[in-house]
Structure formats: C-alpha cells, structure tokens
N, C-alpha and C positions, 0 to 999 in steps of 0.2 A: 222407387219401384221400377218394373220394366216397362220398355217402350209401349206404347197403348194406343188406340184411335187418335188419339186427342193431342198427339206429337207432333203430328204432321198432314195438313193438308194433302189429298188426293196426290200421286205419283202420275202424272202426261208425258205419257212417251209420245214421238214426237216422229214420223216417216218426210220424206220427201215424195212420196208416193200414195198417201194417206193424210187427212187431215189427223190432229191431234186429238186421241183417247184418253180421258180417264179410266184410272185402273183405281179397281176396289179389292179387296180378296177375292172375289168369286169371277173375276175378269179373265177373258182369254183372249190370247193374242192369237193371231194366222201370219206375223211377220214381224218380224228382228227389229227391233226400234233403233234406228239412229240415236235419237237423243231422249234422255230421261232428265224431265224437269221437275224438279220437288219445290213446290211451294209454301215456305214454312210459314205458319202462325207468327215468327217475328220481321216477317218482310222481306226473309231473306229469299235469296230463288236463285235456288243450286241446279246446275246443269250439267251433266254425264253423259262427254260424246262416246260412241263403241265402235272402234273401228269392225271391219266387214268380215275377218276371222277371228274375231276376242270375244266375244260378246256373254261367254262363261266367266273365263279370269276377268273380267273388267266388271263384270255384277258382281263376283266374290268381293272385287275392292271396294264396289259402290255399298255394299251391306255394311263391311267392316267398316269404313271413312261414317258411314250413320250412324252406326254404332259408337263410336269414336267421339262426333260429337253430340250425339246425346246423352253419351256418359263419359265425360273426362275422367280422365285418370283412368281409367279400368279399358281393357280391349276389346270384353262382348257386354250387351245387357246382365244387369242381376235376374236373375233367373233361368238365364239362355246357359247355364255351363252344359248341359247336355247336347245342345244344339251347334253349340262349337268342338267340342272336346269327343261326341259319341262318334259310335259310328255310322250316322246318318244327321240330316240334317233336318229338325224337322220345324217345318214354316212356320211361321209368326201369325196369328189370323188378322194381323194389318198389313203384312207382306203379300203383294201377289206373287203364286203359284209359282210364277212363269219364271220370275226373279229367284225363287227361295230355292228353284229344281236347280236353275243355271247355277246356283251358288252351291249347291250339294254338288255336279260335276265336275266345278271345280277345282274342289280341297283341295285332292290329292296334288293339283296341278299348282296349287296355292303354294306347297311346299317349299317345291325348289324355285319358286318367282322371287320366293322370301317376302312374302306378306304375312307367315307363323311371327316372325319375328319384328315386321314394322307395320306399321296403318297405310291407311291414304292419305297422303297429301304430310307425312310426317307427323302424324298423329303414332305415336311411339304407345306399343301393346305392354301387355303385363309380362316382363322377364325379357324385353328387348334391348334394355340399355342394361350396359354394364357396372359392374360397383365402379369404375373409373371414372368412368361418365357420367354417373352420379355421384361421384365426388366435387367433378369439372363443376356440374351444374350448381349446385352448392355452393360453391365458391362461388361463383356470377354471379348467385343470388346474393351472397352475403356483398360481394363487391358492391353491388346496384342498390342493396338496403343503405350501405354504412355511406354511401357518396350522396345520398338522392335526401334532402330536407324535408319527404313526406314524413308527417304527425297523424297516428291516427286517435290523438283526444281522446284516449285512457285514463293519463297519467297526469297530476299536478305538474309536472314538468312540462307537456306539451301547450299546456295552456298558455304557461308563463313563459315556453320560448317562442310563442307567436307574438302574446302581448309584446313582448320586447320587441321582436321584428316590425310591430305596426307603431311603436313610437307613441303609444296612447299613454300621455300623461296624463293622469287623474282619473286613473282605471287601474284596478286592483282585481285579483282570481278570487272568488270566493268556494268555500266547499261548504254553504250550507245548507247543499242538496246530497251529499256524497254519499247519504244512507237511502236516496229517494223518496227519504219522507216529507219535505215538502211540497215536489211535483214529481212523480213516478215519470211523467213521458220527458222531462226535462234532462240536462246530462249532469254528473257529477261534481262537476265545476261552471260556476259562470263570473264573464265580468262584469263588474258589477263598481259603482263609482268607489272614489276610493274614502271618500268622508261619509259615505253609509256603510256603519258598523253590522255585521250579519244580524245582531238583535233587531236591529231596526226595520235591515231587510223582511226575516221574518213578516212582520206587521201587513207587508204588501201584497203577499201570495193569495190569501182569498178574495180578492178584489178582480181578479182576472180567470177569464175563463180556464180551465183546465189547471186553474192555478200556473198559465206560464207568465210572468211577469218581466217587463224589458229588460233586455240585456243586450249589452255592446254585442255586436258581430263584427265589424270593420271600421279602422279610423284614416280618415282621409287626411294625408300629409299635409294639406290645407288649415288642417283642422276642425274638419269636421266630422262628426260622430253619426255611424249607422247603427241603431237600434232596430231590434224584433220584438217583437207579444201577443198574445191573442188581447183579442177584444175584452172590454172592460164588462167586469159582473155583471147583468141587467139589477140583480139585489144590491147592490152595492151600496153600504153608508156605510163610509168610512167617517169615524172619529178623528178628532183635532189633531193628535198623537199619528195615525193612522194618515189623514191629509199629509201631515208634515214629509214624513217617510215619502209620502208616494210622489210628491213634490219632488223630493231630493233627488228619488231615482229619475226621474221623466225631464226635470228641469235644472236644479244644478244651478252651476253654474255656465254654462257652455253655451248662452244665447236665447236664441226663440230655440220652440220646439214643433217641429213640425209633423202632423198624422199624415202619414201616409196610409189608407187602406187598400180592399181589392177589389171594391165596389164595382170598379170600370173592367176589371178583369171575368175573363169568363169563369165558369162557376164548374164545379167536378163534373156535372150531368153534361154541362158543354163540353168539352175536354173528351168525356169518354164516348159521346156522338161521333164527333168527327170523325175520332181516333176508329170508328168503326166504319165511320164511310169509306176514309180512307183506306182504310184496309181492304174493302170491297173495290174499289178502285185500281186495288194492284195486281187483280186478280185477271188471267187471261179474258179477253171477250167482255169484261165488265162493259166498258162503251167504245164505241165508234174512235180512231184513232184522231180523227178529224176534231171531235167534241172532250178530248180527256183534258186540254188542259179548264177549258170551263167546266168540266166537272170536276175538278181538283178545290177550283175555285168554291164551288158551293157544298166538297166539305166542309168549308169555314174553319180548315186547320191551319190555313196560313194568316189568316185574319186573328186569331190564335195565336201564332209564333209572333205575329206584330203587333198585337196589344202589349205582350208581355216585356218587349224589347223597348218600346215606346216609353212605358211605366219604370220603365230600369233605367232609361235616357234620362228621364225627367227625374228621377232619386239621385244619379249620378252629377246631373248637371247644377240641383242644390247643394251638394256635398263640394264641389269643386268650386263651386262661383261665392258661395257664401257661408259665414260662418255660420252652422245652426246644426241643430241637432233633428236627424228624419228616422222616424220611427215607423217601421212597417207593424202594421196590425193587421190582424187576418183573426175569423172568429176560433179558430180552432189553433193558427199559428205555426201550421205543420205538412201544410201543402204549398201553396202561392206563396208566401214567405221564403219558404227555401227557394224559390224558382228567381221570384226580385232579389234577392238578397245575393244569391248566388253570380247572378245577371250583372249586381253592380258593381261586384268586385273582380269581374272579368273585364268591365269596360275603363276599370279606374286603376287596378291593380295589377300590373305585371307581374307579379310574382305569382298570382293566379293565372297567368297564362302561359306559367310555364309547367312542365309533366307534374314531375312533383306537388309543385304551388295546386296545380286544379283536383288534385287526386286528394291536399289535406284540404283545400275545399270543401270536394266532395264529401267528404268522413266531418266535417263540421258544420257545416250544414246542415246536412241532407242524414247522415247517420246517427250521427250525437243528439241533434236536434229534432230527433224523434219524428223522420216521416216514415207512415207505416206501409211499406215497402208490401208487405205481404196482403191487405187488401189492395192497396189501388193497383198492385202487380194480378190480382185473380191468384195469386198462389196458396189462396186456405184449401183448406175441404170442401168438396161439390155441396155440403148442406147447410155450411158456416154463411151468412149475412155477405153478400157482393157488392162490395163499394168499389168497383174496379174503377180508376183514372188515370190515365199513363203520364201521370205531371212529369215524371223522373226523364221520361220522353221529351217530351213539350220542352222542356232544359236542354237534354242534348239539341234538338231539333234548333233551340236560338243561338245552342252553342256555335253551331256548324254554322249555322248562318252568319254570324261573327267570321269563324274561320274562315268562311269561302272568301269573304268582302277583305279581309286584312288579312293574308296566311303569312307574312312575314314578323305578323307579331307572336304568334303563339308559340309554343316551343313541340305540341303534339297535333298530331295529323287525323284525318277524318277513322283511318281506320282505328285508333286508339277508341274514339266514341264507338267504333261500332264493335268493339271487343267489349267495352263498357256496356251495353244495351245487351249484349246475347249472355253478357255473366249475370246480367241479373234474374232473370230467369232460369239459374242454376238454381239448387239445392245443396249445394255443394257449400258456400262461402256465407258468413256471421252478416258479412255488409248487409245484404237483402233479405233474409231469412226472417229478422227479426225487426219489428215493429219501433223499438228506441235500447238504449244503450241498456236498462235496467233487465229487460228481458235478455237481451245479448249474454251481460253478465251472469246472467242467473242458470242456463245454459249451457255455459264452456264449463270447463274443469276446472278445478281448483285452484289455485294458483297463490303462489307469492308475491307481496305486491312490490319486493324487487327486481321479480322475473321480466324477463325482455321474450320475442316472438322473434322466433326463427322460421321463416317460410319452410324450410326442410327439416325441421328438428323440433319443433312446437315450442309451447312456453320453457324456457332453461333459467336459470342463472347466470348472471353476468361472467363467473369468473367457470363456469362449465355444468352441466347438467345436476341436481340433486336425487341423488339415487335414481338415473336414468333419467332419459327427456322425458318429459312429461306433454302429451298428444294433445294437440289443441280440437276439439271436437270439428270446430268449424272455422276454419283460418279467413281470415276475412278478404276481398278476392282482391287485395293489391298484389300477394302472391301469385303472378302473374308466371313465374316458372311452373306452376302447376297445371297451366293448361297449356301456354305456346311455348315456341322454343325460342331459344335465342335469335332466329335469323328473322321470325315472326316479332317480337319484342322491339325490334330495332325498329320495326317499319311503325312503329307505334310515336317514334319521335322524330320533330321537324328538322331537316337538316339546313333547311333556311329562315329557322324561329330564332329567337335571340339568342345570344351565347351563353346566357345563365339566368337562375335565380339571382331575383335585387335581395339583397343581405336587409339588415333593421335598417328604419329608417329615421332622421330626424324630425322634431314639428317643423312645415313651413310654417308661410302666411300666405294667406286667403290672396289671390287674384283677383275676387272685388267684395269686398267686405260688406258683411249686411246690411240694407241699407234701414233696418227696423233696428228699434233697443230697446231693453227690456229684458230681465232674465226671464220673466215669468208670463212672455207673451206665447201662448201657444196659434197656430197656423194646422190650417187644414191643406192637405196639395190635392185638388180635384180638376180633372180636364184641362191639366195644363197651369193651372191657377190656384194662386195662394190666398186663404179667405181668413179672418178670425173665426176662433173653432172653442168653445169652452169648455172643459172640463167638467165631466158626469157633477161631481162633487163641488163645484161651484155655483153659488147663488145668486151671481151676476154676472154677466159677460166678461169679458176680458179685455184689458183696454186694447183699442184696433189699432192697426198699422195706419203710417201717415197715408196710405193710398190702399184700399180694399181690392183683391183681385185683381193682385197684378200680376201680369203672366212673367214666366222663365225666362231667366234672361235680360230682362228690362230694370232698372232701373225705377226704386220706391219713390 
C-alpha cells in the first residue's frame, strides 16, 4: 500500500540558530532548516543537508529518494500517480506542508535538473533506463548468478550438491516430506542417515514437536555431525519398532550423541525487550551522552549477542575437538536453532563466510527451515496475533560481530548485512514474506519443476522461455539487481576476504578424538559441561562417561 504514519519516525529538521523540531503534518516552520533527519523504524538515520539557495529542488529530491526507498522498483508511492503526474502536488497527511509546498515549486524546476528521469542517490525511476541498459543489467545479473555457488534449496539437486560439498559420508537426501505431508513447516528435502530407509523415517515424526525431527544441517571435516529438532513429544511412547527408528536417526553409528538445548539462551519475550530498548536508545535525547554507553549496557542486547556466540563456541568446539554427534533442540526448532546453527557454520565453515556460501546459508537455514519471518518481523495485519522477535537480527547483529573481530576472513562487508536487514522488511521478495517453503510454494506461479529463476525474466526453461517467461510473483531478495545497482552491489563484497569459495571437501580425522565410547551414550552440553542425559523413552539411565561433567576442552 502507500506510505502511512507507521513508515517513518518523526522528520527533525535541524538549524544552527534553533534547537531541533519535530515536524508532524500540522507543523510550521518560521525558517529554512539546514539539516533534515528522518529516523527510521529500522535504525537507520538519514540526514538531508540544503544548501542556503536550493532548499525547493533539494526537498523535491529528498521526497523522490523516500519514495524510492520505500518503494523499490517503482519512482512514486502506489496511490500517489496523481501527486506526481497532475497538475499540482497534493501533500501526503504524513508529509509536512512545508516539505510537500517546496516540492510542488519545484517540479517544473525538477525537469531540466533531470530528476523526471533518475532518483536520489541513483535510485533509477520508472522509464529512466534504457532497453540497453536493461539489457547490460541482465547480463551482470545472469553473469553474477551463473559464477556465484549460491543454492536456494528448491530443488533435489541443491540438496545433493551441498551434501557432496560437505563430504558427509553416511548421509543421504530424502523427499519424504516433498508433498509436506509429514511436517508442513519442514522443507521438501532432508538429510537424513543413509541406512534409515524413508519407511522407517516415517515411524519418528510424531514423536517431536511440530513434527520436526533431527536432520543433518552441517558436517565438520573432522567428522562430526551437526543435527537440529524441536523438542521431544511431552506424549511420547514410542514402540520397540518406533525406539529402533528413533535410535537410528539420533544415534547411528557416529559416536555419543550430544543435546544441545536453549535453555541458557534468552527466550522471544527477551529478545524482543531489548530489541525495543534499544531502539529507544537510538533515538535523539533518549539519555545523557555521558550515561549511553551504560544504558546500552542495560538493554541486555549485547548480553544477547553473547550468549548466543558463547553457545555457538561451545557446539563448534565439540564438533572440531571430538568425534560426536550435537544435536540442537529447541521447542519449537525454528528460531534459536537457526541463530546456533547458523553461528556454527560461520565459525567452522569457510565456505559460509564467503557471499555466496552465507546467502545459501541464509535460504537453508533461516528460509527452508521454516522461521516465520512475518511474525517475528511484525509484518501481519494490525489485528493478526504479534509474536514480534527480531532473532533474524540478533544473527546479523553476532554476524558483524564476527566480522568486525576477523574482517580478513569473510568475503562480504558490513554493508551487505545492512542491505540484508532493510530487505527484510520489504514486501516485495518470497525470502521474508512467507513463513516456511510450503507456503512460499503455494504462492508463486506455476511452474515446471525443470524451470530455473531468472532475476530479470522470472521462472523460464533451461533451453528459453515456454510460451513467454513466465513472472515470478515474488522473486526471492538474492536478486539483488532489483533494488541496487552495480556500483552499490560491489560494495557488498570484501576485497580483503579470501579469494574464493572452498569447493567439497574430504573426511578428516578428529584433532582429539573422543575420549568417551559407546555408540549409544547420549551427553547433555549445559554451562559449559557435558552430563549423561537419557532418553524420554528409556527406562534406565544410560551408561555414564568415565568422568561426569567435564568441561570443553579437557580431557575424559
């Protein structure tokens, strides 16, 4: 819809002669503001100096440039054609007067500046570029698709040419979710071991919340296996047949198995506290310059960012020191889970820290694995149920923090996250809009399930379009030519990050082998320390390790 109250924070225009006003619609100025600061609802805080004879044409840009980015792709709001196109301009009632008059005397003067024809800041209007230049563009795009090894975990092929890239022997793709009848929020395909036959699989899905039941996410060249699930049925009695199965998947052959929960981690209601303190913290005059950074402190967002990094340490540092298998569970499996899991394979996996590698990450994670983007983002309807949590945040937020402390490892730059965080709160792209892949699907258009995604051309056929391209309703937002340009795209990659994606890799061996045996010893990881942990469906403990709670690192 069009721009509304609820876009944008108060506009403070800003004198050297005056302190700083808020402007409402019904606000008047008595003098020409230097500086115009918009404070956006995503943190961002845009600033509009005017020099001392422009202060018409430089408001006409600052209208258009908002416009621009609150609606990508398109040059004015939906609704506003009368307001760009008539002949007069008539104000917005979230626009102040003062802004919407200067931008009506403008126009005419808009013309020959050649603002009809491009944005602010190169945000490119509707009929600006040429079929040439949209041709050019097209071509970059296809160049940047066909070079770059992002997967966006569609396709039985994406699945299988990760598997093979992470060298996980004794891990197989299964499709026996592909109709999403045995867990709707789950994706199409999972890995899943490779001597558990899908019938058997079957047997394990009602035993787990939501029906999500473990499945490989990452295998550490070491040889050890990262597992996700939601928590175990509180109904749960499983059968001998049923036990077996659920054995096979959890335990295996691959060592102890170890519960990782999120018990230590903060909880959605934490998360989305902070995330509001914080937010009131960024706002001018909130407190005394002297006292911001201890009031940072007692948002409790960075106590936050460090639980989260902590709990990713300690899953990374078992996956690399010993052989064993670590299972994140989480009750639901579809918030915290993406943020650990996400976490380890940044700190383990290079191939995750480069553009490509973090973007099919991201879409593996975070989109396939069903976190629902549109509550914890606030993007339902005003009267729809608000679970707002900005976990998707809290991610970027440990990403950067990685970045900042090692920028030599990663191959993209801070601004790439922060093109990542203001696309999510588009409407525009499949990635956020929709809750897990079944929805997504269900959704787009039609499609042939040999058809490939053309950023500029929508769903086609390999060998060229079938009775015309067929429009992809909602392109998912790696199509990253639809909102910046080339010279903005570049700045999104590190030019002191390593030289490439690592290709597949071989099994190592473990740099210190487990010092526990037993296939069927499961371990709890809590504060550091690893406990004997038994299984819902077992009727006596599990035999313990030579030594009970021993912490990371040390030696059984």
């Amino acid at each position: 819809g069009s721009a509304g109250p609820d876009s944008l924070i108060p506009l403070t225009p800003a004198s050297s002669f005056s302190k700083p006003k808020v402007l409402t619609a019904a606000s008047t100025l008595k003098f020409i503001p230097e500086e115009l600061a918009v404070f956006c609802r995503d943190f961002r805080r845009l600033h509009f100096y005017f020099p001392e004879n422009g202060l018409a044409p430089q408001a006409f840009r600052v209208r258009r440039g908002a416009a621009a980015a609150l609606h990508p792709g398109s040059g004015v709001p939906r609704g506003s054609e009368e307001a760009w196109g008539g002949s007069h301009l008539t104000p917005q009632p979230w626009l102040p007067p003062q802004v919407a008059n200067a931008i009506a005397q403008a126009r005419e003067a808009a013309a020959w500046l050649g603002d009809a024809a491009e944005g602010h800041d190169g945000w490119a209007s509707p009929g600006g570029a040429t079929p040439e230049e949209e041709e050019d563009e097209e071509e970059d795009e296809d160049e940047e698709e066909g070079s770059s090894t992002m997967l966006l975990f569609e396709s039985l092929r994406d699945w299988e040419k990760e598997l093979q890239r992470l060298g996980a022997a004794g891990w197989r793709v299964s499709a026996v979710n592909e109709r999403f009848d045995m867990a709707p929020s789950l994706p199409r395909y999972l890995w899943v071991p490779s001597g558990l036959l899908d019938h058997d699989l079957k047997r394990t899905f009602g035993h787990f919340q939501e029906r999500r039941v473990p499945r490989l996410c990452w295998h550490h060249p070491g040889g050890g296996d990262l597992l996700r699930a939601a928590s175990f049925h509180p109904a749960s009695e499983p059968g001998s047949e049923d036990v077996r199965c659920l054995e096979a998947l959890l335990l295996g052959d691959r060592g102890p198995c170890v519960l990782a929960d999120t018990a230590e981690l903060p909880t959605l209601a934490d998360i989305q506290l902070a995330h509001l303190r914080l937010r009131e913290l960024c706002l001018t005059g909130a407190v005394a310059e002297e006292k911001w950074l201890s009031a940072l402190e007692g948002t409790r967002w960075l106590d936050h960012v460090r639980s989260c990094l902590r709990k990713a340490v300690e899953v990374a540092s078992l996956l690399a020191g010993k052989r064993c298998s670590v299972v994140l569970q989480e009750p639901s499996d579809r918030d915290l889970n993406c943020l650990v899991a996400s976490l380890v394979q940044l700190l383990g996996d290079p191939h995750a820290r480069s553009l490509p590698g973090f973007q099919s990450l991201v879409q593996r994670e975070w989109v396939a694995a069903g976190h629902p983007f549109p509550r914890r983002l606030g993007l339902l309807c005003p009267d729809s149920p608000r679970e707002e949590a900005p976990v998707f945040l809290l991610f970027l937020d440990c990403t950067w923090q990685l970045l900042w402390q090692f920028p030599a490892d990663f191959g993209f730059t801070e601004a790439f996250l922060l093109a990542l965080h203001d696309s999510s709160f588009s409407p525009y792209f499949s990635t956020f809009r929709f809750s897990c892949q079944r929805q997504r699907g269900h959704s787009g258009t039609p499609r042939f399930p040999s058809q490939i995604y053309r950023p500029m051309g929508g769903w086609q056929d390999p060998g060229g379009p079938r009775g015309g391209p067929q429009p992809c309703t909602f392109p998912p937002v790696w199509a990253w030519g639809r909102r910046y340009t080339r010279q903005q795209r570049e700045q999104f990659r590190n030019p002191a990050g390593p030289p490439g994606p690592a290709e597949s890799r071989t099994p190592g061996t473990p740099a210190d082998p487990c010092p526990w045996r037993g296939a069927s010893l499961v371990l709890t990881l809590a504060k550091g320390s690893l406990c004997p942990h038994p299984l819902p469906w077992w009727s006596r403990a599990p035999p313990a390790p030579p030594t009970a709670g021993v912490p990371l690192g040390q030696p059984g």
